[in-house]
C-alpha positions as CSV (number, residue, x, y, z in Angstrom):
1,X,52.3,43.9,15.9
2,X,55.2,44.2,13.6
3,X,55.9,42.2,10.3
4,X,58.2,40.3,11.6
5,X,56.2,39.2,14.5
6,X,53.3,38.6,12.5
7,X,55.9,36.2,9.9
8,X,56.9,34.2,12.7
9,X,53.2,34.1,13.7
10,X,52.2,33.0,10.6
11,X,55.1,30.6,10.2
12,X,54.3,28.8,13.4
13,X,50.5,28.1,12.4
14,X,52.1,25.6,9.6
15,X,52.2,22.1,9.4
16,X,55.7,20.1,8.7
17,X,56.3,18.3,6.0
18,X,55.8,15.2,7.6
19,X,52.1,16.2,8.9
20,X,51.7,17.1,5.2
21,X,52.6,13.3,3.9
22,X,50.1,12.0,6.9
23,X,47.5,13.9,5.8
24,X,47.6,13.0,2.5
25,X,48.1,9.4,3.2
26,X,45.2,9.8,5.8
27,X,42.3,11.1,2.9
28,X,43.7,8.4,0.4
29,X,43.4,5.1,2.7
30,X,39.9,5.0,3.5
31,X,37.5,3.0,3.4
32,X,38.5,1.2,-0.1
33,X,41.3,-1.0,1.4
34,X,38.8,-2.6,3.8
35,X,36.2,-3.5,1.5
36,X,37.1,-3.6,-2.0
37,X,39.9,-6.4,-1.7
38,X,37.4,-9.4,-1.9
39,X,35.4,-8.0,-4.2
40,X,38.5,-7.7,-6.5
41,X,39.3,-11.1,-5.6
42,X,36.2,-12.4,-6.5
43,X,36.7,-10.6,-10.0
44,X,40.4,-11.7,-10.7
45,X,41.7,-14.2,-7.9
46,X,45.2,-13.8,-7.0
47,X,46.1,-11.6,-9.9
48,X,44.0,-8.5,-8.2
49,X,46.3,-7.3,-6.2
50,X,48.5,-6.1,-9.6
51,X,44.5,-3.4,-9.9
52,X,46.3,-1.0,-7.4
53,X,49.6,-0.9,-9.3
54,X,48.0,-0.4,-12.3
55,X,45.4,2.3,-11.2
56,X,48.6,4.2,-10.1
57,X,50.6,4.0,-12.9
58,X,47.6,5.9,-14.4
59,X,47.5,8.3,-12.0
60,X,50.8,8.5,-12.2
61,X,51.3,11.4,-14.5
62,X,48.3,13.1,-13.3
63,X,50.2,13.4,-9.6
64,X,53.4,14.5,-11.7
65,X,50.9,17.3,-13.3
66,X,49.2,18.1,-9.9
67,X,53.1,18.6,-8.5
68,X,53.9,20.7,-11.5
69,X,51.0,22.6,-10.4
70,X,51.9,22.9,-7.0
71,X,55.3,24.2,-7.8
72,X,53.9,27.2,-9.9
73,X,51.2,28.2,-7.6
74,X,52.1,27.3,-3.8
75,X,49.5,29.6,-2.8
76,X,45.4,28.9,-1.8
77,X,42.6,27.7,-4.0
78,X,44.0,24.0,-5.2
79,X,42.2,23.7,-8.6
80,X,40.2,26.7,-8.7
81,X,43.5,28.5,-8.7
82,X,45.0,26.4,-11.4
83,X,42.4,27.0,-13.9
84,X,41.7,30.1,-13.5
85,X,45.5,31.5,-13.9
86,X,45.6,29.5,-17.5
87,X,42.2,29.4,-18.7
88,X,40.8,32.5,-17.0
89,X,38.0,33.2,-14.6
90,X,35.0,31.4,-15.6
91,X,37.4,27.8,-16.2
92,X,38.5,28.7,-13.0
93,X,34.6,28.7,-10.8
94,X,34.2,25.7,-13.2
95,X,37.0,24.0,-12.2
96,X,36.4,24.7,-8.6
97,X,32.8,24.0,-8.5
98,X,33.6,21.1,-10.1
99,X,35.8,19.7,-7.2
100,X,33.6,20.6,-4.6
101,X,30.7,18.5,-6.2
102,X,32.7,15.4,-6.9
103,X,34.2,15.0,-3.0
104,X,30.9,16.0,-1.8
105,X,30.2,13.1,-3.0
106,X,33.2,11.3,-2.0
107,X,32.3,12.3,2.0
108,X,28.9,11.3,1.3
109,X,30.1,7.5,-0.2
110,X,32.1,7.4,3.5
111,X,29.1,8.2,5.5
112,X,27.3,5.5,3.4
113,X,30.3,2.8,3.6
114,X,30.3,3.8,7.2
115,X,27.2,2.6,8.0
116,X,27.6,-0.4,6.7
117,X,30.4,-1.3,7.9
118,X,28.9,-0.4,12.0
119,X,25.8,-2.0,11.1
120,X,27.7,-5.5,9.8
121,X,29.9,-5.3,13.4
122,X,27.7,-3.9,15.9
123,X,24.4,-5.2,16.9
124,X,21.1,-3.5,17.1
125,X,21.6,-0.3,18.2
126,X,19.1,2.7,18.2
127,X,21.3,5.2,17.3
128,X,23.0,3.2,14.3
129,X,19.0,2.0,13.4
130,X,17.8,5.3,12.9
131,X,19.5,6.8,9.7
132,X,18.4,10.2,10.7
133,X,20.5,10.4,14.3
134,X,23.6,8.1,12.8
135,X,23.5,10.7,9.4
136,X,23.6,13.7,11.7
137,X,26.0,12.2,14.2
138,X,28.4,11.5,11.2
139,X,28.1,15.0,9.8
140,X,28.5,16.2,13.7
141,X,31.9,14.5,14.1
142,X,33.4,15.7,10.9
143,X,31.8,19.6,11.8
144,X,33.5,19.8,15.2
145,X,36.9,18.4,13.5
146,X,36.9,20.9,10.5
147,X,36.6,23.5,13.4
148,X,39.9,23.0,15.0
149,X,42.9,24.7,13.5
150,X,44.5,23.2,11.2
151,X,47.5,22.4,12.8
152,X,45.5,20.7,15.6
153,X,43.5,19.0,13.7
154,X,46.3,17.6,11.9
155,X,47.6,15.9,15.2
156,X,44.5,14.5,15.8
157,X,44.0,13.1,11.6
158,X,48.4,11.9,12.5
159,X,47.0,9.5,15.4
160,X,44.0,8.4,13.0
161,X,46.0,7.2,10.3
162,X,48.2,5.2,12.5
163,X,45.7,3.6,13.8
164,X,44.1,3.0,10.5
165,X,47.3,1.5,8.8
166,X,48.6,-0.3,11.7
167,X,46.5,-3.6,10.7
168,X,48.1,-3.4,6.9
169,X,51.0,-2.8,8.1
170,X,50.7,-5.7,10.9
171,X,50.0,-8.5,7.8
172,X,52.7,-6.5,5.6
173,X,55.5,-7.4,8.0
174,X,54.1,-10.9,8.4
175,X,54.3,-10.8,4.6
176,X,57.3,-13.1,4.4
177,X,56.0,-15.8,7.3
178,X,52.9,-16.4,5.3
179,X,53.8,-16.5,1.6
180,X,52.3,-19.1,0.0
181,X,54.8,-20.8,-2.3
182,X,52.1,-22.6,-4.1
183,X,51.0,-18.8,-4.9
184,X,50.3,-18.4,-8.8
185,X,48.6,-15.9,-11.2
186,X,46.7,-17.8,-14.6
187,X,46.3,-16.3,-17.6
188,X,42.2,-16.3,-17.1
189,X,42.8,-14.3,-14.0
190,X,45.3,-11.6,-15.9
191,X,42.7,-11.3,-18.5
192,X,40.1,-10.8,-15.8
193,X,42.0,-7.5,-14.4
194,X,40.3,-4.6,-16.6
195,X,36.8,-5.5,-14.8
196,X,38.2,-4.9,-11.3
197,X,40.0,-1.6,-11.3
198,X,36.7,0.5,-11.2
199,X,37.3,-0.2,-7.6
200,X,41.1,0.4,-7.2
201,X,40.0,3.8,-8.7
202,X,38.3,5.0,-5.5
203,X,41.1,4.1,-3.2
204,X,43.7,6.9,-5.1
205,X,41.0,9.4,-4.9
206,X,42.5,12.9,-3.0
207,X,46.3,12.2,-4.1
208,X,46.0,15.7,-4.7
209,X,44.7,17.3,-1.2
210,X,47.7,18.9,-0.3
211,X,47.3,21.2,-3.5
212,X,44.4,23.0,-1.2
213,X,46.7,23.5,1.7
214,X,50.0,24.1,0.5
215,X,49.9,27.7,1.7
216,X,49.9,26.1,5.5
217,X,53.0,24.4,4.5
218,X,55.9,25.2,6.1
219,X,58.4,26.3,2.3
220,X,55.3,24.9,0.8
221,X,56.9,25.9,-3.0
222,X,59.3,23.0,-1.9
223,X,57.2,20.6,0.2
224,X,53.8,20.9,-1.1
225,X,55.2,19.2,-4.1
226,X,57.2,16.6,-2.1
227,X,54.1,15.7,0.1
228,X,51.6,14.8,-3.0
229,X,54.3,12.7,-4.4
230,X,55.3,10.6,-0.9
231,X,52.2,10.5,0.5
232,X,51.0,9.0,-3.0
233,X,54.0,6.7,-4.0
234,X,53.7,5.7,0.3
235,X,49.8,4.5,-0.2
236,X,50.2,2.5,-3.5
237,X,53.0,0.7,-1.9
238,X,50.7,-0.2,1.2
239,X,47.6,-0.8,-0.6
240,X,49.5,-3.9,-3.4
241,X,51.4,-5.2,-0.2
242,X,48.6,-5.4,1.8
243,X,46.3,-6.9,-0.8
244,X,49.5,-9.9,-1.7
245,X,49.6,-10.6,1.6
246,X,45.5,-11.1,1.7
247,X,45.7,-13.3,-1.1
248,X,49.1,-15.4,0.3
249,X,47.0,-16.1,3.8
250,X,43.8,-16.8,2.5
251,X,43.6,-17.3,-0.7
252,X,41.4,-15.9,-3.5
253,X,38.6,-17.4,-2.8
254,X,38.4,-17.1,0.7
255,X,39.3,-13.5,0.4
256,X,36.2,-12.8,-1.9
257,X,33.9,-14.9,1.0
258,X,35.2,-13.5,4.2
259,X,36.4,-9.9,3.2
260,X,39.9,-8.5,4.6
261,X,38.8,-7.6,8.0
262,X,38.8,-11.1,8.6
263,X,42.5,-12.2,8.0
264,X,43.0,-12.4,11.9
265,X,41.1,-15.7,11.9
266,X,43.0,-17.3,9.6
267,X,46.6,-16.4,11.4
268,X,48.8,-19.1,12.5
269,X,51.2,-16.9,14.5
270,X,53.0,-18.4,17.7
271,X,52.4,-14.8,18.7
272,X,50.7,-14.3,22.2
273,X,47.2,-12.4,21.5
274,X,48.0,-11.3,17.8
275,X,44.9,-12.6,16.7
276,X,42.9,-11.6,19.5
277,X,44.5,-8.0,19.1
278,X,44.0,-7.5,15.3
279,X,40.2,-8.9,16.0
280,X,39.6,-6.6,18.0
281,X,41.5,-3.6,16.6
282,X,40.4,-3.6,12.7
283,X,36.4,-2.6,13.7
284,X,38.3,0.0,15.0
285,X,40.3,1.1,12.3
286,X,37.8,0.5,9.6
287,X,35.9,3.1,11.2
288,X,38.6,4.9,11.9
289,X,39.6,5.3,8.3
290,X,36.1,6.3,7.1
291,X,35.7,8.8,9.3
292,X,39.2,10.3,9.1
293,X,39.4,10.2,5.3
294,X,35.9,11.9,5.1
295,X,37.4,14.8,7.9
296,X,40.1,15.5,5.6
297,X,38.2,15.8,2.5
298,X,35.2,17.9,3.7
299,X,38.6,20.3,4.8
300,X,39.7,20.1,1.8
301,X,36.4,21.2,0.2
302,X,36.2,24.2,2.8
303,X,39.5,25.0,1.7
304,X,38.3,25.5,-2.0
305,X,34.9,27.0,-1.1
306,X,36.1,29.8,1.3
307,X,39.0,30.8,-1.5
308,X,36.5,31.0,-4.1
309,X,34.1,32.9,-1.8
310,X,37.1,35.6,-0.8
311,X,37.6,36.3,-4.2
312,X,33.7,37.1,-4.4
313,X,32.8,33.9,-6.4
314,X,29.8,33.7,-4.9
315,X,26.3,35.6,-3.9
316,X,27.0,36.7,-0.1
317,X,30.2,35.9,-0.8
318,X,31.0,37.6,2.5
319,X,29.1,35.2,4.5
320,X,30.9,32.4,3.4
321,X,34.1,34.4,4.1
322,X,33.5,34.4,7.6
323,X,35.7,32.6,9.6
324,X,36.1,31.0,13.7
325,X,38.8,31.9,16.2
326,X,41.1,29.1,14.8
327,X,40.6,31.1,11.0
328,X,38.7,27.9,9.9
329,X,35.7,29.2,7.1
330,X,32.9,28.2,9.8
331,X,29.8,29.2,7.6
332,X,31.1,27.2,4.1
333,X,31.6,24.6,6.9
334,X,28.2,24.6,7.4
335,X,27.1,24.9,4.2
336,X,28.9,22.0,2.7
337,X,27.9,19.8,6.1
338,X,24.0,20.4,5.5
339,X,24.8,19.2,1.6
340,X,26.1,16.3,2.9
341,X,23.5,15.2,5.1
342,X,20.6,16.1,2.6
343,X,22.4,13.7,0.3
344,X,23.2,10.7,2.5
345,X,19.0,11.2,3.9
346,X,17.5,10.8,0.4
347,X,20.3,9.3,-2.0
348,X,21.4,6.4,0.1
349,X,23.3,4.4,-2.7
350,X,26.4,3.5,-2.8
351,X,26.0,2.6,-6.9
352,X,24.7,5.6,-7.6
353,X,26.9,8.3,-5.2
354,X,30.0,6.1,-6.6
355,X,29.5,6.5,-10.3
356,X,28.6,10.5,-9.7
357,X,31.8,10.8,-7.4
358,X,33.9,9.0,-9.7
359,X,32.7,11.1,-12.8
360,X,32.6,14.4,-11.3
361,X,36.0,14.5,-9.3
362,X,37.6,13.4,-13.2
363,X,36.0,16.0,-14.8
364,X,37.4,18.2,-11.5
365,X,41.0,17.5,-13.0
366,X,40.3,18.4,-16.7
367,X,40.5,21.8,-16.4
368,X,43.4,22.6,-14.2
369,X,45.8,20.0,-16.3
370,X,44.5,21.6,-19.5
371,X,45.4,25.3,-18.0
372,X,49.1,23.7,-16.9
373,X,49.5,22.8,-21.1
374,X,48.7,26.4,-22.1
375,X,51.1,27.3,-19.0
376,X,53.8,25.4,-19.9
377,X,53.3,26.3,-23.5
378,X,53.3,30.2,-22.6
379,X,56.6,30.0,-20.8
380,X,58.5,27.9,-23.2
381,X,58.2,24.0,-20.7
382,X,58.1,22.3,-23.8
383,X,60.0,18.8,-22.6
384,X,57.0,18.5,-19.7
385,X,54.4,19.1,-22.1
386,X,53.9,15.3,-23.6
387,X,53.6,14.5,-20.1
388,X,50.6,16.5,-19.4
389,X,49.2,15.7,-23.0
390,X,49.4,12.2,-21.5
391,X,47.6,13.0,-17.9
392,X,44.9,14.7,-20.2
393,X,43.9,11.4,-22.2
394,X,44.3,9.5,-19.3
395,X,41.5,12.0,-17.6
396,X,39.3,11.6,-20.5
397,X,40.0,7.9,-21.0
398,X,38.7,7.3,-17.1
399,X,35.6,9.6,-17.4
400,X,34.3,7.6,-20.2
401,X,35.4,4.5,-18.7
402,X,33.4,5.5,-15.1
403,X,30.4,6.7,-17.1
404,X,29.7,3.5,-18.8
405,X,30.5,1.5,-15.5
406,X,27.8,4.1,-14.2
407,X,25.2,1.6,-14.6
408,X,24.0,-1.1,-16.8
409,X,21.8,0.4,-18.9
410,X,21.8,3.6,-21.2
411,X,18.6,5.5,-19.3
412,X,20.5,4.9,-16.5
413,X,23.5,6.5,-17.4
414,X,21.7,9.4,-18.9
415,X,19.9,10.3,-16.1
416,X,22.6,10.2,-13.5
417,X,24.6,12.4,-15.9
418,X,21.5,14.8,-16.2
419,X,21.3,14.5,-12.6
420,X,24.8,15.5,-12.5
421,X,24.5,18.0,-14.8
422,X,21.6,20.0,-12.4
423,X,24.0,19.8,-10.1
424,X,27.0,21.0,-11.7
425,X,24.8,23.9,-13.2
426,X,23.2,25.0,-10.0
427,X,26.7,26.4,-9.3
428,X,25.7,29.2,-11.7
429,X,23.0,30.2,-10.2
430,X,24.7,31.0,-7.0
431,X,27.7,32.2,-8.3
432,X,27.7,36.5,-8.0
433,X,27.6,38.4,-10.9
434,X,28.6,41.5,-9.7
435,X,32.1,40.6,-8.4
């Protein structure tokens, strides 16, 4: 086959620019927009909804940092990559390791928040009763997903997050036939907003996916860039409308009783079946958007495992380097599946799997925006450099934050960090030392 052939090959394996933006909309609006809302209602009433926009003006500069990065290095390896080119080798298996612990745990706070979410709609079921079978039929669906091309599985995760969005976007067009003009925000409830944006936290988690597929981009030096930012700016725009429009048909305190899910009931519409339709429909989605968030970030953990494994990161290396028919890394698949389900059979807590997925993905960003500083520094970007100065204190500022929201007591803390810590170090021992 000639090199052209194989170019235009190549070329047509990618995913546009608009699957791109869907993708990373589809791992950022999970299962945080479902549940979260009344419990930040029931922490700050009607001035919760301002959490999201907050939370992303924090992440703000670190998604302008993570586009800076994608710029310079369009190629494979997302954070791995990123570290190692400024801070060398070892900052770069750190980096990498890093990420793939912290949204191990992210998949594994889905599988959690999925079954409770089934369990609260469905009735008794054997299936959804026994952890064991509902565990390994969760880590089934997201295998036989991850081993599709990319390309197809990105039609299938475009379908999923229409589905998922379509109630938000449902009560954000109603938005101006329900305001409330009796609607008001107190001063106890603005002083009330630092305790609730733990959880507006979660929901941004995975702005950043497209850094680990910007090589199956199509001009991915131009749109990997473009498809972090939209798909970003896209969700934190959905997520404060959404949330309004909660608090302006409900109300606070009804929101924070009845979670969002239930908004349908408390429609006045003259529209034939809306209510029956969304009643029906949001079980669906919820479980939808679990499920298709945790698809996309177990890919995007692949992702970073098999580059790290090509460059010989790892002991066997080459076995994690084997790939299917459809060039998917079917082995670090595997590997990262099994993880998963160990986890979600014997640490089933959401408290706990939260504060270590929080922590861990934070400290996952600390080394490649530190390697973009030296970067920038080396090749004379110093006008972008406050920026990332800024994205590096907000980093630290949130892992100390999450680490004393961990849990309510010191011992606590300090022995999910030295929990975390094994973890983090047992990368070491696997990691090949004669690469």
């Amino acid at each position: 086959m000639s090199y052209l052939s194989k170019s235009k090959q190549m070329q047509q394996k990618k995913i546009s620019l608009v699957s791109a933006i869907i993708l990373n909309v589809n791992i950022l609006v999970g299962s945080a927009i479902f549940a979260f809302p009344s419990l930040m209602a029931g922490i700050a009433g009607n001035a919760s909804f301002l959490s999201w926009g907050i939370v992303a003006l924090l992440f703000l500069p670190l998604v302008l940092a993570a586009v800076e990065l994608t710029s310079l290095f369009p190629g494979a390896g997302g954070f791995y990559t990123y570290a190692k080119e400024g801070l060398g080798k070892e900052a770069g298996y750190l980096a990498g390791w890093l990420y793939i612990v912290g949204y191990t745990f992210s998949v594994v706070l889905e599988g959690l928040a999925l079954r409770k979410i089934v369990t609260s709609y469905c009735l008794s079921v054997p299936f959804i009763d026994n952890v064991f079978i509902f565990n390994l039929l969760f880590v089934s669906i997201l295998v036989l997903f991850n081993m599709l091309s990319l390309k197809v599985m990105s039609n299938f995760l475009s379908f999923f997050t229409i589905c998922k969005i379509l109630p938000l976007v449902i009560l954000i067009l109603l938005i101006p036939f329900i305001i409330n003009p009796n609607f008001s925000i107190t001063s106890t409830e603005l002083s009330l907003l630092p305790a609730s944006l733990p959880l507006a936290i979660f929901g941004y988690f995975g702005f950043e996916y497209c850094c680990n597929i910007t090589h199956h981009i199509e001009n991915s030096k131009k749109n990997g860039p473009r498809a972090i930012m939209i798909g970003f700016l896209a969700t934190a725009l959905i997520y404060m409308l959404f949330h309004f429009g909660l608090l302006n048909l409900m109300g606070a305190q009804k929101l924070a009783e009845c979670g969002a899910p239930a908004y349908a009931s408390f429609l006045t519409m003259p529209i034939p079946y809306l209510k029956e339709f969304i009643n029906f429909f949001i079980p669906i989605a919820s479980i939808i958007a679990i499920c298709a968030t945790a698809i996309g970030l177990l890919n995007a953990n692949t992702e970073v495992l098999y580059v790290m494994a090509q460059e010989r990161q790892f002991y066997k290396w080459h076995l994690l380097s084997k790939v299917n028919t459809y060039g998917r890394p079917i082995v670090a698949l595997l590997l990262q599946s099994f993880i998963i389900f160990l986890i979600l059979m014997f640490v089933p807590y959401i408290a706990v799997i939260n504060g270590l997925c929080n922590v861990g993905v934070f400290l996952a960003y600390l080394l490649p925006f530190i390697s973009l500083l030296i970067l920038q520094r080396s090749i004379g970007s110093y006008r972008k450099m406050p920026l990332t100065i800024l994205a590096i204190a907000i980093i630290v500022g949130l892992i100390i934050y999450n680490w004393l929201f961990m849990a309510d007591s010191l011992i606590e803390r300090l022995l999910y960090t030295a929990l975390l810590c094994c973890i983090i170090g047992s990368g070491f021992l696997i990691r090949n030392r004669e690469r």
